[in-house]
VOGU-186431 format. One record per residue (C-alpha): residue number from 1; x, z, y; residue in three letters. Coordinates in steps of 0.02 Angstrom, whole numbers, plus 50000, padded with zeros to 5 digits. Layout:
# residues N
  vomar     c1     c3     c2  votor
    NUM      X      Z      Y    ALA
...
***
This chain:
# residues 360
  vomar     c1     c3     c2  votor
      1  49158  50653  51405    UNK
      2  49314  50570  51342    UNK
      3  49349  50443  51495    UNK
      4  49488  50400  51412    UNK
      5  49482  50252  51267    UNK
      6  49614  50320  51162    UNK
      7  49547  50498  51152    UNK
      8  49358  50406  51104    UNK
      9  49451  50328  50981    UNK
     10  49541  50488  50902    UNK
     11  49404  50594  50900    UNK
     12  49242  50457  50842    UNK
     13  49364  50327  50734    UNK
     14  49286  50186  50855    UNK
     15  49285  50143  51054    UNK
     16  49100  50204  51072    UNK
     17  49095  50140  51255    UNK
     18  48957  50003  51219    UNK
     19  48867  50086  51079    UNK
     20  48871  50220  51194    UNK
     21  48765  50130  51320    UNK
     22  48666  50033  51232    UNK
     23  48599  50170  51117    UNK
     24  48564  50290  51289    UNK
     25  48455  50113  51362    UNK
     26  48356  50097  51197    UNK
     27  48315  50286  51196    UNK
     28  48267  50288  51347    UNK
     29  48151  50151  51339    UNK
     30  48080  50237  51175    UNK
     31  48064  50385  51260    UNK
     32  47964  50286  51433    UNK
     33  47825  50198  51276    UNK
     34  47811  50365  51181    UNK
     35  47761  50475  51308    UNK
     36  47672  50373  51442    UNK
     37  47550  50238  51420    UNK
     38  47671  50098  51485    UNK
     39  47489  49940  51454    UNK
     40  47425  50070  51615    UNK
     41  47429  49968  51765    UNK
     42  47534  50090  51887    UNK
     43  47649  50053  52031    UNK
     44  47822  49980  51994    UNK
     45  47903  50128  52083    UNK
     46  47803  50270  51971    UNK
     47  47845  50160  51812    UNK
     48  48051  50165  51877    UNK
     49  48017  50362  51911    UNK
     50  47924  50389  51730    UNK
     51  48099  50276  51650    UNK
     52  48218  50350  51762    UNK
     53  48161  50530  51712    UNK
     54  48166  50450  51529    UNK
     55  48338  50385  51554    UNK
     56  48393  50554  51604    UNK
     57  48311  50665  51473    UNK
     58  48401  50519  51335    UNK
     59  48573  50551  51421    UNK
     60  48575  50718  51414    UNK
     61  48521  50720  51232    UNK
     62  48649  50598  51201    UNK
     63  48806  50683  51262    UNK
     64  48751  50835  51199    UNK
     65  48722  50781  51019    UNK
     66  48893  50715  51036    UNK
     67  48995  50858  51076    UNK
     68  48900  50940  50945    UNK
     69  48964  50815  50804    UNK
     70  49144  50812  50874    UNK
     71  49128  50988  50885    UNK
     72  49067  50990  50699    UNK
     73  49216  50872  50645    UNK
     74  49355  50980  50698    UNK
     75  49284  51131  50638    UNK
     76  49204  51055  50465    UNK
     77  49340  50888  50445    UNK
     78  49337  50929  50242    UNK
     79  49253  50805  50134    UNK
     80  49173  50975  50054    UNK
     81  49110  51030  50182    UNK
     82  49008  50863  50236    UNK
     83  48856  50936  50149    UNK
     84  48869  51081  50298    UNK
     85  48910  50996  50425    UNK
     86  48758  50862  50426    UNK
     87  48658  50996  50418    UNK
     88  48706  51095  50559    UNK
     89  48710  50934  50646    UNK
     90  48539  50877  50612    UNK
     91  48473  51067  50666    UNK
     92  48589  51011  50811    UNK
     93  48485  50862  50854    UNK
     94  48310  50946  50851    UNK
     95  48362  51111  50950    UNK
     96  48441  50982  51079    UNK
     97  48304  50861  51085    UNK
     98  48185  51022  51102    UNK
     99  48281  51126  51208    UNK
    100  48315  50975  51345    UNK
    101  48117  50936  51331    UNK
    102  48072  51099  51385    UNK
    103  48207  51117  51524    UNK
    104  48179  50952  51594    UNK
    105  47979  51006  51582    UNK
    106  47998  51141  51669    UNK
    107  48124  51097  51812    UNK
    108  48004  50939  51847    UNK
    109  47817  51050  51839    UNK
    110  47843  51098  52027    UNK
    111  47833  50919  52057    UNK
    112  47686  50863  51936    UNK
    113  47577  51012  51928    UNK
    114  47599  51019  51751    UNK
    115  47625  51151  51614    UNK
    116  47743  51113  51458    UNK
    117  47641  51096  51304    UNK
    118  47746  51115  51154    UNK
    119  47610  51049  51047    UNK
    120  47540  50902  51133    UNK
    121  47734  50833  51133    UNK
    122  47775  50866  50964    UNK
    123  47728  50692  50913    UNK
    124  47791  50618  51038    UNK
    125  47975  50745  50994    UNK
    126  47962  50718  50810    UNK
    127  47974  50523  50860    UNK
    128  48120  50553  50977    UNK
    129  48219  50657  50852    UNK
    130  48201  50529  50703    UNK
    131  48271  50400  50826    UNK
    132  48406  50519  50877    UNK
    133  48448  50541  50705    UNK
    134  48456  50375  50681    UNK
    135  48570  50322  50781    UNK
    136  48702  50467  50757    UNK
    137  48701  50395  50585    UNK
    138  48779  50262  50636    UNK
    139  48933  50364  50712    UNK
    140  48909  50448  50556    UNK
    141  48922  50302  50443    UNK
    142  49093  50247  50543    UNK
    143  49151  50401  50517    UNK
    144  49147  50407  50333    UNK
    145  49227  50218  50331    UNK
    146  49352  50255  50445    UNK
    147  49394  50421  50314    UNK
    148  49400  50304  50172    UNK
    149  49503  50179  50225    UNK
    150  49624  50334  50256    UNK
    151  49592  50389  50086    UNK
    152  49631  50222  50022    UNK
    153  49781  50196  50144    UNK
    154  49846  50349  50068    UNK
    155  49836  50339  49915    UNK
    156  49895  50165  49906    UNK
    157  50052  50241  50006    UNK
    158  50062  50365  49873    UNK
    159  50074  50248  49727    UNK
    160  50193  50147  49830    UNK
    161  50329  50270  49837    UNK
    162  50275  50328  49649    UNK
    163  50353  50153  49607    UNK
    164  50475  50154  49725    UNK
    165  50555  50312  49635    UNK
    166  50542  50218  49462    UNK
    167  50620  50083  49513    UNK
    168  50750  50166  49594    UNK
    169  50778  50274  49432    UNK
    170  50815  50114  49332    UNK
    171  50918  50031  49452    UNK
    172  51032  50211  49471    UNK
    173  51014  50180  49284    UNK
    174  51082  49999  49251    UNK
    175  51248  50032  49374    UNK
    176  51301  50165  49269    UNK
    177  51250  50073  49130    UNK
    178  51357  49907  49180    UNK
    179  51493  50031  49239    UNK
    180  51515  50125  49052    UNK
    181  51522  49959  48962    UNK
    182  51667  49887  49087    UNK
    183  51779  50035  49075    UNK
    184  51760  50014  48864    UNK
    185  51804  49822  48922    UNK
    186  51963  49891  49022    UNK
    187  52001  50026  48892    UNK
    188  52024  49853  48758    UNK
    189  52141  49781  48912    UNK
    190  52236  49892  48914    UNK
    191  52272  49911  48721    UNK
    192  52306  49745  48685    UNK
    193  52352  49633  48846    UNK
    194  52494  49661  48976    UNK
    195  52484  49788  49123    UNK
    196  52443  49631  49232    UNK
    197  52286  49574  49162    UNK
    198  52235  49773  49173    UNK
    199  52282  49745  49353    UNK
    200  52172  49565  49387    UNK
    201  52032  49631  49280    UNK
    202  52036  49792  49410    UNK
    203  52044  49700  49559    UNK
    204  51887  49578  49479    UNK
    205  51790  49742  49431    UNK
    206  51804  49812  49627    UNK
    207  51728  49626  49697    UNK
    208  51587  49657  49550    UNK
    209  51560  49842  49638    UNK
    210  51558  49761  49813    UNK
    211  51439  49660  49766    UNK
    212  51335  49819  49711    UNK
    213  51329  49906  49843    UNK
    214  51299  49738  49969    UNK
    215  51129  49737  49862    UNK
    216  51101  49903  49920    UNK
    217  50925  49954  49864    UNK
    218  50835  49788  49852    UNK
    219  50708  49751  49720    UNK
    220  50718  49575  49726    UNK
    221  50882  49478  49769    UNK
    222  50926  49287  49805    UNK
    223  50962  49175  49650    UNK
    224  51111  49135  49716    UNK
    225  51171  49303  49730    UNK
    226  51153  49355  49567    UNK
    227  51221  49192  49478    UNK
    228  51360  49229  49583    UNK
    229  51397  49401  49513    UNK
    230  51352  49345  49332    UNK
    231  51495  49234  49333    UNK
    232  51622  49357  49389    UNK
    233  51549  49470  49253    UNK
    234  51573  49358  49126    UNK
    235  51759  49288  49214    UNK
    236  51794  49471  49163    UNK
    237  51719  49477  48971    UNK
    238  51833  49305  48975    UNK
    239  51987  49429  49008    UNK
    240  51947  49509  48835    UNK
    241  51873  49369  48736    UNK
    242  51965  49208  48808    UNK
    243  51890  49052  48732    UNK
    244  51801  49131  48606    UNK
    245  51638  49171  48742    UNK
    246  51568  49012  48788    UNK
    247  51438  48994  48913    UNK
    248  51317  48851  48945    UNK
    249  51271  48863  49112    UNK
    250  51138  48726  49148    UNK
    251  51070  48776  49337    UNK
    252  51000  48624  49425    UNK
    253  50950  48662  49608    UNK
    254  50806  48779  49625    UNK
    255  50734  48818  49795    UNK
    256  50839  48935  49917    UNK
    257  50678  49071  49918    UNK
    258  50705  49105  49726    UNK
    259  50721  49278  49682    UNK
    260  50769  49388  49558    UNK
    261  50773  49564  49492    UNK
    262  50965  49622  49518    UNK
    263  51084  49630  49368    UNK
    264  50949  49574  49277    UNK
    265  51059  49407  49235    UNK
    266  51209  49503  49198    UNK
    267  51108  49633  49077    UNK
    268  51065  49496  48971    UNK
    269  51240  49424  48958    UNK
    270  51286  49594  48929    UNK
    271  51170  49626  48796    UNK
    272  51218  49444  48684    UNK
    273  51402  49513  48700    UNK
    274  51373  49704  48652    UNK
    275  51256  49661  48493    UNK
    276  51340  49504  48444    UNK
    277  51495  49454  48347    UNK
    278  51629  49343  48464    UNK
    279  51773  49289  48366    UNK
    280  51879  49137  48332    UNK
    281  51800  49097  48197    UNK
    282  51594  49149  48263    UNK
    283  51639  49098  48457    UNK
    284  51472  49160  48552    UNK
    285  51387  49021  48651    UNK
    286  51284  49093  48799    UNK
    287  51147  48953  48867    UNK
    288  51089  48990  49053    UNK
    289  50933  48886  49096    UNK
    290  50830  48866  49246    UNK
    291  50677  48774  49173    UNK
    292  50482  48779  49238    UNK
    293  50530  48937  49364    UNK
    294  50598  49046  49229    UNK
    295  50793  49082  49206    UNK
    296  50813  49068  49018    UNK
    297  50955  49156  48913    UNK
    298  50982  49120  48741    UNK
    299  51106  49135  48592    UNK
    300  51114  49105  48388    UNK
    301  51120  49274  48323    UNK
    302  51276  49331  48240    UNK
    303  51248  49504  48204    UNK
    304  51395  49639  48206    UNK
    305  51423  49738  48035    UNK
    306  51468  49900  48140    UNK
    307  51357  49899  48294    UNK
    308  51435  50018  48446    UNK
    309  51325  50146  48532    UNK
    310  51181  50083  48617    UNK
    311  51108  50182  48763    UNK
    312  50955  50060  48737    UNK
    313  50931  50051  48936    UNK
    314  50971  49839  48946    UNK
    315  50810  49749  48904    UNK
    316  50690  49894  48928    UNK
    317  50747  49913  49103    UNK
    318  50745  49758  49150    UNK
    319  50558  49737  49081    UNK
    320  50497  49894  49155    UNK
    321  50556  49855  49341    UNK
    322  50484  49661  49333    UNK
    323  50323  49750  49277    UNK
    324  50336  49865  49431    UNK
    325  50380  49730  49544    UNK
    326  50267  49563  49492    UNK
    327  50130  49505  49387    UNK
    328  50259  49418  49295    UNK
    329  50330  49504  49146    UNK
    330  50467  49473  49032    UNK
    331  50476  49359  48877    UNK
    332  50569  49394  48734    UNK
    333  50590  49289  48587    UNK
    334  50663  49319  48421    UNK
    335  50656  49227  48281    UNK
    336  50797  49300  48172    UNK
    337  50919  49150  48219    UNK
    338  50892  49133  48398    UNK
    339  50888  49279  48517    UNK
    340  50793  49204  48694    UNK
    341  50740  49324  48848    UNK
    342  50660  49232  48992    UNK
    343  50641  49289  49170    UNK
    344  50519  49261  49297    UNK
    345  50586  49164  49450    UNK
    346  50510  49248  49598    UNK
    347  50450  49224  49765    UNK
    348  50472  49369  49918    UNK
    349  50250  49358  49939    UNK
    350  50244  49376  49732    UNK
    351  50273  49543  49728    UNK
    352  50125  49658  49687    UNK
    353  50033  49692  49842    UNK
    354  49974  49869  49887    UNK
    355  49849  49948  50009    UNK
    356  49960  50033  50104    UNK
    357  49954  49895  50275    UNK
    358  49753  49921  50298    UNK
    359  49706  49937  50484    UNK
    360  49664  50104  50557    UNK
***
C-alpha cells in the first residue's frame, strides 16, 4: 500500500519506507524466538521455513494494522476524538494479530498435522501484540508531532496576520494624520502668502505623497528614505515658518542596512512643531542625531498658550508599531525643559521572529 512516497507522506506525516522494513524484519524475528525453540539444533532449511512463515504472518499483521490506523485517521482526524481512536486501534491490533494467527494456523495444518490451539499461543500472542503495539506507537508518536508543529505553524500564522492588521491600522492612521495637519499648513498659505507659494508648497506636498505610496505597505524602510522625506516635510513647514524653524541635522554615515519605521522621523518633527511655540522671537530649534544606533530628536520646550486639537495618534503610534515590529521600543524623555524621543535604528533580521516558517 501507498507505492508512492508522496501519498506515504500525506497520509503517515513521515516516508515510512525504512521503518516500514525494518519494523516487519524485527517482528518477524520476534515472532521465529517466541514460538519455536530457535537453541534446537534443526536443519538450516526448516529454520528458513519456521522464519519465512514468521516473516509472512509479521507482514500481514503489519499492513493490516496500517490501513487500520490510516483508516482511523481520516475517519477520527479530531484531537477529541484521539481518546477513540487509540482505542479502536489497539482492539485493531489484537483482533488482527489473532485473526491472522488463526488463518495462517489453519491454512498451514494440512501441511504440519497440527490443530490451532488458541490457548497454548496466547503467550506466545500476548507477546506479539505488546510488540505490535509498540511499534505503532511510534507512527503514533510522529503523528501527534507532526499535528503540533501544525498547531504551532498555525497559530503562529495567526498571530502574524493579527499584527499585520495592527500595524496596518496605524500606518492607514498616520497618512491621514500627516495629510490633516498639511492641509491646516496650506490653509495658513494661503491666508497670508502669495498664490505662488500655495502653488510650490502644492507641487512639494504631491512629491511628499509619492513618496507614500513608493513605501507602499512596508514596516520597516531604508534610513535614507525616510531622512529624505523628513526634509521635504520640513522644506514645507519652512514655507510657513521661514527662519523661525531651525533644524540641527547632525547625521554622520550610518550603515546602508539601517532601517526605520516609516514617517516615524517626520511624526516627531511634526509633533515639536504642533505643540510648540515658533516665532521670531522663540525660533524652534529641531536637533536630529544619529548616535549609538538610535535616531535622536530633541527640542527646548516652549509651550503654546492655546494648544490646537490634538488627535493624540503621533507618539502613540509610532510606539505601538516599533513594539509590534522589534524588541526595541521607544524612549521618551521629558524633563520639563527638554522634550527628547529616541528611535531604535533597525536591522531587516531584527524584527520579531514568528513560527510561522517551521518545516512540515
Amino acid at each position: 500500500m501507498f507505492y508512492n512516497k508522496k501519498r506515504r507522506v500525506q497520509y503517515l506525516g513521515f516516508d515510512d519506507l525504512w521503518f516500514k522494513t525494518v519494523g516487519i524484519l524485527l517482528i518477524s524475528f520476534a515472532t521465529y524466538y517466541l514460538f519455536s525453540n530457535p537453541f534446537r539444533e534443526r536443519p538450516f532449511i526448516d529454520a528458513f521455513i519456521t522464519w519465512g512463515v514468521s516473516f509472512a504472518f509479521a507482514t500481514c499483521d503489519w499492513f493490516i494494522i496500517r490501513a487500520v490506523m490510516i483508516l482511523l485517521r481520516k475517519k477520527y482526524p479530531a484531537l477529541k476524538d484521539s481518546a477513540l481512536r487509540i482505542s479502536l486501534f489497539f482492539l485493531a491490533i489484537v483482533g488482527t494479530v489473532i485473526i491472522v494467527d488463526f488463518i495462517g494456523i489453519s491454512l498451514l495444518s494440512p501441511l504440519t498435522n497440527e490443530d490451532y490451539n488458541f490457548l497454548e499461543r496466547s503467550k506466545a500472542l500476548l507477546s506479539i501484540i505488546l510488540i505490535s503495539t509498540m511499534t505503532m506507537a511510534i507512527y503514533e508518536a510522529v503523528y501527534f508531532y507532526i499535528r503540533l508543529k501544525k498547531s504551532i505553524r498555525e497559530e503562529e500564522q495567526s498571530k502574524q496576520a493579527i499584527v499585520q492588521a495592527q500595524l496596518d491600522a496605524l500606518r492607514n492612521q498616520a497618512q491621514p494624520h500627516f495629510f490633516f495637519n498639511t492641509l491646516n499648513t496650506l490653509r495658513d498659505i494661503i491666508d497670508y502668502n502669495a498664490k505662488e507659494d500655495a502653488k510650490e508648497f502644492v507641487d512639494k506636498l504631491s512629491d511628499i505623497y509619492r513618496f507614500l505610496l513608493e513605501s507602499g505597505n512596508a514596516n520597516l524602510i531604508p534610513m535614507k528614505d525616510e531622512l529624505k522625506f523628513a526634509k521635504a516635510y520640513i522644506h514645507i513647514q519652512a514655507e510657513r515658518f521661514g527662519d523661525n524653524l531651525k533644524l540641527n541635522w547632525n547625521i554622520p554615515n550610518f550603515p546602508l542596512h539601517t532601517m526605520i519605521v516609516p514617517m516615524s522621523l517626520q511624526l516627531l518633527l511634526e509633533n515639536a512643531i504642533k505643540h510648540n511655540v515658533i516665532s521670531k522671537a522663540k525660533p524652534l530649534l529641531i536637533n536630529v542625531v544619529i548616535e549609538d544606533s538610535k535616531l535622536i530628536v530633541s527640542n527646548e520646550i516652549q509651550p503654546k498658550s492655546t494648544q490646537l486639537p490634538s488627535t493624540k495618534l503621533g507618539l502613540k503610534n509610532i510606539a505601538k508599531r516599533y513594539s509590534l515590529i522589534s524588541s526595541k521600543s521607544v524612549e521618551i524623555d521629558n524633563d520639563g525643559k527638554k522634550f527628547t524621543v529616541s528611535l531604535p535604528l533597525l536591522k531587516s533580521s531584527e524584527q520579531k521572529k514568528n513560527y510561522a516558517n517551521i518545516d512540515y
